[in-house]
C-alpha positions in Angstrom: 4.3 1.5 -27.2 5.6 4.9 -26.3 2.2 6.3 -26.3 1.1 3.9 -23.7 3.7 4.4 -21.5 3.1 8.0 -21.4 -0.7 7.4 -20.5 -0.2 5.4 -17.9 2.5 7.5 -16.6 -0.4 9.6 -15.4 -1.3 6.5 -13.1 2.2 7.2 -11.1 0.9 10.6 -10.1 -2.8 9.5 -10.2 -2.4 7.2 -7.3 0.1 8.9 -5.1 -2.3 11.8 -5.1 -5.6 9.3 -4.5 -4.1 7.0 -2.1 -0.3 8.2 -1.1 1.2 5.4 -2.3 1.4 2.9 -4.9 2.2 4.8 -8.4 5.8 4.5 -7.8 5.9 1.4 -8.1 4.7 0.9 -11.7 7.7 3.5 -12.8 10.5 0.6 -13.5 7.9 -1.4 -15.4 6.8 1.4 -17.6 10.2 2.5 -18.3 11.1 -1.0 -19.1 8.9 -2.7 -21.1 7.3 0.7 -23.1 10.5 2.8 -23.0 12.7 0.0 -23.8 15.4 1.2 -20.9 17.8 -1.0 -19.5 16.0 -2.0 -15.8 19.1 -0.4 -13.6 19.3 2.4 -15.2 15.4 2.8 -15.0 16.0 2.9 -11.5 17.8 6.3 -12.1 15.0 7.6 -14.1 12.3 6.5 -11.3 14.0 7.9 -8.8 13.5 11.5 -10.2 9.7 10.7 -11.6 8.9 9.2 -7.9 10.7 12.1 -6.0 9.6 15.1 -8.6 5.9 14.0 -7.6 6.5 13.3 -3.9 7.9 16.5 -3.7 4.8 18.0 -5.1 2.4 16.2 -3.3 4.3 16.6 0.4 3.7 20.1 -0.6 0.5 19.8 -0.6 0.2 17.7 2.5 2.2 20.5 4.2 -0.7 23.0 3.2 -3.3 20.9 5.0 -0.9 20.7 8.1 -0.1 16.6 7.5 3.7 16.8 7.7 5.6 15.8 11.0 9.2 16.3 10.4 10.8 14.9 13.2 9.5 11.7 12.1 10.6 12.1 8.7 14.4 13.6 9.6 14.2 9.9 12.2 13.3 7.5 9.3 15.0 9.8 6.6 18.5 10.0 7.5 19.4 6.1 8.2 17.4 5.8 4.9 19.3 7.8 2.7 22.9 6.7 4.0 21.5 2.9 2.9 20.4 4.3 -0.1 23.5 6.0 -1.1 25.7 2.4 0.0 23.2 0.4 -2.7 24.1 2.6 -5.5 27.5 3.4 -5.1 28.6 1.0 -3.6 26.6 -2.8 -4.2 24.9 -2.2 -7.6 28.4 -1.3 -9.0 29.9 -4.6 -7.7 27.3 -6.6 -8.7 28.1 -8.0 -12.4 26.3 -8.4 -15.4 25.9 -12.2 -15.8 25.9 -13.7 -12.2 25.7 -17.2 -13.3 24.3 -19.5 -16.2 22.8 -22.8 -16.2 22.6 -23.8 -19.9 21.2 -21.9 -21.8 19.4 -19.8 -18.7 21.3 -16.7 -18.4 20.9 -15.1 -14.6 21.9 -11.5 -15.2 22.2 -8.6 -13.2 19.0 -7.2 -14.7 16.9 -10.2 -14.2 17.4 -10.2 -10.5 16.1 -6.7 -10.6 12.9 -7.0 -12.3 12.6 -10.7 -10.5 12.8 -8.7 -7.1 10.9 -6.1 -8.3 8.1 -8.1 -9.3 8.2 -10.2 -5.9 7.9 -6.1 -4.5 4.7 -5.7 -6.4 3.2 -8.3 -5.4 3.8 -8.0 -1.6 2.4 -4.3 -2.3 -0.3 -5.6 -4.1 -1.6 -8.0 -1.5 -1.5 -4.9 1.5 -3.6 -3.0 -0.6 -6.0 -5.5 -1.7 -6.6 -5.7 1.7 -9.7 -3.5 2.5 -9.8 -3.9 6.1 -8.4 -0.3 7.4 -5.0 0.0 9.4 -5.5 0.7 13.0 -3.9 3.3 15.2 -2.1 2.5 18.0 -1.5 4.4 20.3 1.6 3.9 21.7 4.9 6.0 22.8 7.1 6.9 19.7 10.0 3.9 18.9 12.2 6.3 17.1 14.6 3.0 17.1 12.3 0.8 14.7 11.9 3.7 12.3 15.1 4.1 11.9 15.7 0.4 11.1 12.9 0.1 8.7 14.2 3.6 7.2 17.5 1.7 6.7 15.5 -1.6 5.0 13.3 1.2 2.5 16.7 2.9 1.8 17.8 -0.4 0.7 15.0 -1.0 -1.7 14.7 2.2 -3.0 18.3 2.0 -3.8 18.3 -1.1 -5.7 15.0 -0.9 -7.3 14.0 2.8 -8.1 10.6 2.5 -5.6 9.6 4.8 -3.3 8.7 2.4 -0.3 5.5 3.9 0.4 3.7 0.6 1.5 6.4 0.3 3.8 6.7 3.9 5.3 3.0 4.6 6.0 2.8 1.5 8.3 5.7 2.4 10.1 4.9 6.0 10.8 1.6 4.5 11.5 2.2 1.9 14.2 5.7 3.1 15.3 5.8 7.0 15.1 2.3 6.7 16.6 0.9 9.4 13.6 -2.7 9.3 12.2 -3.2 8.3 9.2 -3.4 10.9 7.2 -0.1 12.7 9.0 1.6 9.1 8.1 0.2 9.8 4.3 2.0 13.2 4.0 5.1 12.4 5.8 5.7 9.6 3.8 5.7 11.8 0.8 8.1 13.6 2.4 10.5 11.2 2.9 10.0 9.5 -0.2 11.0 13.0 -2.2 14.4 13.2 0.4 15.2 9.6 -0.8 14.2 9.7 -4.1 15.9 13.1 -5.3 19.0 12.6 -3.5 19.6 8.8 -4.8 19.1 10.4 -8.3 21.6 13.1 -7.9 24.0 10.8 -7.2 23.2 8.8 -9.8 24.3 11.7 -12.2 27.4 12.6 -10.3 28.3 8.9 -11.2 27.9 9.3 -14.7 24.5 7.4 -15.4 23.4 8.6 -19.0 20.5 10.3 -18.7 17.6 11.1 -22.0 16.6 14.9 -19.8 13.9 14.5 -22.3 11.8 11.6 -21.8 12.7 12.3 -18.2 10.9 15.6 -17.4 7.9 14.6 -19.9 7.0 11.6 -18.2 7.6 13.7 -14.5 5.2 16.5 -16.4 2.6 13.4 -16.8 3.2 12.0 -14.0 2.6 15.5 -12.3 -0.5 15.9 -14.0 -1.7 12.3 -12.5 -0.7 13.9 -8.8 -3.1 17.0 -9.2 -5.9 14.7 -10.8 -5.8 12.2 -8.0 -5.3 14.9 -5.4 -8.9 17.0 -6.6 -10.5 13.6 -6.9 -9.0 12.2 -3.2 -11.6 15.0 -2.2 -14.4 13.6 -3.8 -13.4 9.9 -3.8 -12.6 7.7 -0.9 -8.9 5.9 -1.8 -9.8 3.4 0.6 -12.1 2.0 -2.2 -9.9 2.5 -4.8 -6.8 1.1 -3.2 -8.3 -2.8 -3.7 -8.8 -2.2 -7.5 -5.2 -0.6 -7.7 -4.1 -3.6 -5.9 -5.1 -6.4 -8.2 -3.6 -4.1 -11.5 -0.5 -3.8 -9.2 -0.8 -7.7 -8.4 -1.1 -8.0 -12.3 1.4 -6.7 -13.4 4.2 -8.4 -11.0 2.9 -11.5 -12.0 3.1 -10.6 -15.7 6.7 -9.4 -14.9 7.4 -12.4 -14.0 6.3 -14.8 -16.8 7.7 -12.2 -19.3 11.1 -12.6 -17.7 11.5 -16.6 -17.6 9.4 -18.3 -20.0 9.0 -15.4 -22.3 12.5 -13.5 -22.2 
């Protein structure tokens, strides 16, 4: 199963450099369920695969002049501080077993692959949809960033994502950026997030493999430049629909797998 998980480990990369979004969000799945790691502490290890490859790919979006960092320092900083609270402060508290009903056990990493599958599907169903954001144009509400920053900290605290499908609208309708500007600076703020919810991670103590870590980031990275030479020959707007029902797929399969086949 290993050798499946590191194929589609280039998928991670593949999408994020094809349509700026999306990959992340298959990390905790393929961790879990190929890798056979325990769902919170996958978290930890997508963190650092999600913000290793947003790092590279913000890079790139820099080149082409697609970063705005004022609107990334707006949504970034209440972001990361929610971040931070989730995992060192809730996830902690939370315990292992939160309640049984005969013989159903509700545990601690049940609700996170439950929510995270409820994630992918919400995802799923904004990509499906092939009908192309507009732009507004409209005066910058630094305000509603920064309260959807705090609402994407809180998910990519507790579930390892990156938020993408969240940030890109926001910058979008609220930071009044084109589209392609709201592609790169989400990268940007989904490498801040990531890299520093991972880092403390570690200073808590969260047993890391350093391994299996930087080889599936190294695939992962592969999928990034892939998708990012092929985003120049291949309109993502088309490929986003048929990521979407894999995406939609897969949450759904979560799902079953969890309650009637756990």
């Amino acid at each position: 199963m290993e050798y499946l998980g590191y194929l589609l480990s280039i998928i991670i990369g593949l999408s994020l450099g094809l349509i700026g979004g999306g990959g992340s969000i298959l990390a905790v799945p393929i961790l879990v369920y190929l890798f056979n790691i325990q769902p919170e502490q996958a978290t930890s290890y997508s963190l650092f695969i999600v913000g290793i490859t947003a790092m590279v790919g913000s890079y790139g979006q820099y080149r082409l002049g697609n970063l705005k960092i004022k609107a990334a320092l707006v949504f970034a900083i209440p972001s990361v501080l929610s971040l931070l609270f989730v995992r060192d402060v809730l996830l902690p508290k939370i315990p292992a077993v939160l309640f049984t009903v005969d013989s159903f056990e509700m545990s601690k990493n049940l609700v996170i692959m439950t929510v995270f599958a409820l994630l992918m599907i919400a995802a799923s169903i904004s990509m499906i949809q092939t009908a192309a954001p507009k732009e507004i144009v409209q005066r910058d509400d630094h305000l509603r960033i920064a309260i959807i920053g705090l609402l994407v900290g809180f998910i990519t605290g507790f579930l390892g994502a990156g938020g993408g499908f969240l940030i890109i609208p926001a910058l979008l309708f609220f930071g009044n950026l084109p589209i392609k500007q709201a592609i790169g600076t989400s990268l940007l703020i989904i490498f801040i997030n990531s890299l520093i919810g991972f880092g403390g991670d570690v200073l808590n103590g969260t047993d890391i493999n350093y391994k299996l870590l930087f080889t599936i980031s190294a695939i992962a990275l592969f999928g990034m430049f892939i998708g990012t030479y092929l985003s120049k020959k291949i309109d993502g707007d088309k490929l986003k629909p048929i990521f979407g029902w894999f995406v939609l797929l897969m949450g759904f399969y979560i799902i079953i797998k969890e309650f009637l086949l756990h």
